[in-house]
GUVONU-897121 format. One line per 4 residues: their letters; for each residue x, y, z of N, C-alpha, C, CB. Coordinates in steps of 0.001 Angstrom, whole numbers. Atoms other than C-alpha are relative to their C-alpha. Glycine has a CB too. Example, Ala and Ser with C-alpha at 12.3 -4.5 7.8 and 13.67 -1.06 7.14 Angstrom:
BEGIN
AS = 890 -1190 0 12300 -4500 7800 900 1200 0 -992 27 1246 | -820 -1190 -60 13670 -1060 7140 -770 1090 730 414 462 -1415
end
This chain:
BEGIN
XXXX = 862 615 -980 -80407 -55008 -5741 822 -927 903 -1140 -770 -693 | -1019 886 -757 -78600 -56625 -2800 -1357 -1607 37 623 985 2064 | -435 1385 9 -78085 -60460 -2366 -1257 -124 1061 1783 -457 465 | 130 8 -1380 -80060 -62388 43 747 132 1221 -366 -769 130
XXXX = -1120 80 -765 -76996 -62758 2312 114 1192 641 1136 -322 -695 | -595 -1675 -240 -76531 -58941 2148 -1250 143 832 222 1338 -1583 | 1230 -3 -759 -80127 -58943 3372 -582 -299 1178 -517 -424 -422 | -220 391 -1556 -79510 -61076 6270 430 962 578 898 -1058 350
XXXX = -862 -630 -861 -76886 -59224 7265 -45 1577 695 1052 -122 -695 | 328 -1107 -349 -78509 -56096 7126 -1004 335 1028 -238 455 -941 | 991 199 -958 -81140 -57360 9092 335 -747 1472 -991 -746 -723 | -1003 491 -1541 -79072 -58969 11920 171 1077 558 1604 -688 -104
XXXX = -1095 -1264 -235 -77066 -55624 11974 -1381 655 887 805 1120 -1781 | 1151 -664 -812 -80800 -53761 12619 -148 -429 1084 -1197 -49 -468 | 660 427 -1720 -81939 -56051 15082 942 174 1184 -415 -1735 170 | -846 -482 -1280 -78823 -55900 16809 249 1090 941 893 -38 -248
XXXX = 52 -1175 -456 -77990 -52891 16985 -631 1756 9 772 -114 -125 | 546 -1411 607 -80339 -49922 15849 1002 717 -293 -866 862 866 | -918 -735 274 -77957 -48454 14187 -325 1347 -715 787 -745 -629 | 509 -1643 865 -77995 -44422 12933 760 -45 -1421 684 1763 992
XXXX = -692 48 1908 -75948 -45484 10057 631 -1879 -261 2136 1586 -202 | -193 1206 -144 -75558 -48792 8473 101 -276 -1427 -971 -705 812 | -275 348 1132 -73784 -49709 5246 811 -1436 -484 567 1036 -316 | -571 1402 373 -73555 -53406 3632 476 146 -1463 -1159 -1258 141
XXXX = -553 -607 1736 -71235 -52660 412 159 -2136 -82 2418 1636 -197 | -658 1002 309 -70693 -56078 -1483 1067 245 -949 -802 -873 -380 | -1333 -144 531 -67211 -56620 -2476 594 -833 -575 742 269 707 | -179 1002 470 -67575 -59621 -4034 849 34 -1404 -1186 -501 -6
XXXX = -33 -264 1211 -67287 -58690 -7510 1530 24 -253 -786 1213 -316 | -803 -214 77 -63973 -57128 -7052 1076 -1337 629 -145 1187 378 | -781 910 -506 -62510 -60604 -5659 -347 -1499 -937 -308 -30 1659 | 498 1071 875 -64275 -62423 -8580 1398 -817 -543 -960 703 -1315
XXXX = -1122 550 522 -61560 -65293 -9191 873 -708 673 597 775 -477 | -1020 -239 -1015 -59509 -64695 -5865 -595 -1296 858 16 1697 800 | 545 797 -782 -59508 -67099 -3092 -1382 432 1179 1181 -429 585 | 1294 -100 -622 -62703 -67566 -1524 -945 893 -386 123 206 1180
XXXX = 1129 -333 1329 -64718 -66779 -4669 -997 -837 386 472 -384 -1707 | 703 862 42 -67269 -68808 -4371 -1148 -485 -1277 -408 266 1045 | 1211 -200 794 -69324 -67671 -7321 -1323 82 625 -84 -983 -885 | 859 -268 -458 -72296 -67109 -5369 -769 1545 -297 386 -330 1073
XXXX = 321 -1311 145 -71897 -63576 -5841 -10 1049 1473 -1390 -98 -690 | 998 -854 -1197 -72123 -62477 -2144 1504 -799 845 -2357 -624 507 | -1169 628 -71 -68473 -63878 -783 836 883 821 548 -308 -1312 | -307 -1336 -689 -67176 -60442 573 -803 1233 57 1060 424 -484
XXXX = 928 -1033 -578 -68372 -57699 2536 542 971 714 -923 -506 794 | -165 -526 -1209 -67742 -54637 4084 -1500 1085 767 1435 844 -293 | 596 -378 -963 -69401 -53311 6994 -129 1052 605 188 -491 557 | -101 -703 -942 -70256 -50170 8407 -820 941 179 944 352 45
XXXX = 1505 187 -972 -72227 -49217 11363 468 1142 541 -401 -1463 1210 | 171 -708 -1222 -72694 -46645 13673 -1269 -322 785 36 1401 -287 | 882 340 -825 -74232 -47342 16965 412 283 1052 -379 -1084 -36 | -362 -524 -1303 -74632 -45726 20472 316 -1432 699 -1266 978 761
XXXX = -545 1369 -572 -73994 -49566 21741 1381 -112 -514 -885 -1340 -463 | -1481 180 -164 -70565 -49286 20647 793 890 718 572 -41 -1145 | -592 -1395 -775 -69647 -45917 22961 872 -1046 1007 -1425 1312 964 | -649 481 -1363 -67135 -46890 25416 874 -1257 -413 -1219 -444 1227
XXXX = -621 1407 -67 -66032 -50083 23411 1526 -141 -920 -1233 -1116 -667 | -1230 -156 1348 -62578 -50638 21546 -277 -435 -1251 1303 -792 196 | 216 663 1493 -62169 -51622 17849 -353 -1378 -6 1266 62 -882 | 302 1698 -297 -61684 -55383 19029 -1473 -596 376 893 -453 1318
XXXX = 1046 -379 -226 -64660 -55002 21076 -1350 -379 -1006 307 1211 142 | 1013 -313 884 -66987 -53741 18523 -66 -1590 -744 415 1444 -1052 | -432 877 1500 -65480 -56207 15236 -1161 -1537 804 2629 -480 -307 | 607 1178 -1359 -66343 -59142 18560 -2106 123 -602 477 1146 2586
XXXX = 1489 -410 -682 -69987 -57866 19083 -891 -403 -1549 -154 2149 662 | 989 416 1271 -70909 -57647 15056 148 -1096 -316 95 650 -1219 | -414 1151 303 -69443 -60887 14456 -1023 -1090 490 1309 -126 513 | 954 1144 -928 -71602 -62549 17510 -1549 730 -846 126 262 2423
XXXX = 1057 -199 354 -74677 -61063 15714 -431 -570 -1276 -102 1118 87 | 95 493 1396 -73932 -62407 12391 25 -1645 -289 1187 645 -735 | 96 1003 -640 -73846 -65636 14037 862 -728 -1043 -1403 -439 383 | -735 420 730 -72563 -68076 11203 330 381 -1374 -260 -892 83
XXXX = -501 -871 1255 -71808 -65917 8632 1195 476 -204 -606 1052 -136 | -1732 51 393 -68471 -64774 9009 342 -867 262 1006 784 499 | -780 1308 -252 -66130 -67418 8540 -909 -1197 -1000 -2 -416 1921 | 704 1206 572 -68694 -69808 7142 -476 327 -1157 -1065 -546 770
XXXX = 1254 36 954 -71461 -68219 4593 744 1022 -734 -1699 376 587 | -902 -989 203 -68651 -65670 4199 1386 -21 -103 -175 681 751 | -1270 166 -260 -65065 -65373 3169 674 1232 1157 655 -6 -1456 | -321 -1197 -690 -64489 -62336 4152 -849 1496 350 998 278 -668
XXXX = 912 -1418 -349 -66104 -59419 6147 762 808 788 -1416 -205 832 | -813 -1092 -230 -64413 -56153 6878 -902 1010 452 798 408 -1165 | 480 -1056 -272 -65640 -53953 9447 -109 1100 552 -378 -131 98 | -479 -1561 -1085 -65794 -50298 10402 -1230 37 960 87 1913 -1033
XXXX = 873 -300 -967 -67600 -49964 13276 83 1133 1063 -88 -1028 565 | -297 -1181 -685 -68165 -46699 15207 -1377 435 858 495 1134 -1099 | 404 -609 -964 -69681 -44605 17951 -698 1175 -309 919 177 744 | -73 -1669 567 -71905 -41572 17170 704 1005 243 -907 647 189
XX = -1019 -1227 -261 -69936 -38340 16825 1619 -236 -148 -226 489 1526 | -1287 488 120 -66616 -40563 16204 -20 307 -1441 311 -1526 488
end
């Protein structure tokens, strides 16, 4: 059962971008210990989206765009978030 956090984020991701594919893996577990553990349970994340709003945009781009949607979550509520972000048909 995902996290609240994961829940946000999945729900940012929707609103942002309707996405045709949209996967919030937590990767916490596997960093249980490591820096920027937090014990929370919800600490790392990866990301990945497909969305016709990313056509046309570079990798930088994109990483930019989910970041501004997730507002203070990466960096802050988050150690780390890793994301693939793509274009349909890419």
């Amino acid at each position: 059962m995902a996290g609240p956090l994961q829940q946000e984020i999945e729900a940012l991701l929707t609103e942002a971008f309707a996405p045709d594919r949209l996967e919030v893996v937590n990767d916490s577990a596997s960093h249980r210990g490591h820096m920027g553990d937090d014990d929370s349970g919800e600490s790392h994340f990866t990301v990945v989206i497909e969305s016709e709003l990313f056509t046309g945009k570079s990798r930088l781009e994109r990483q930019r765009m989910v970041n501004r949607a997730l507002g203070d979550i990466p960096g802050q509520r988050v150690h780390a978030l890793a994301i693939k972000a793509s274009a349909p048909g890419e």
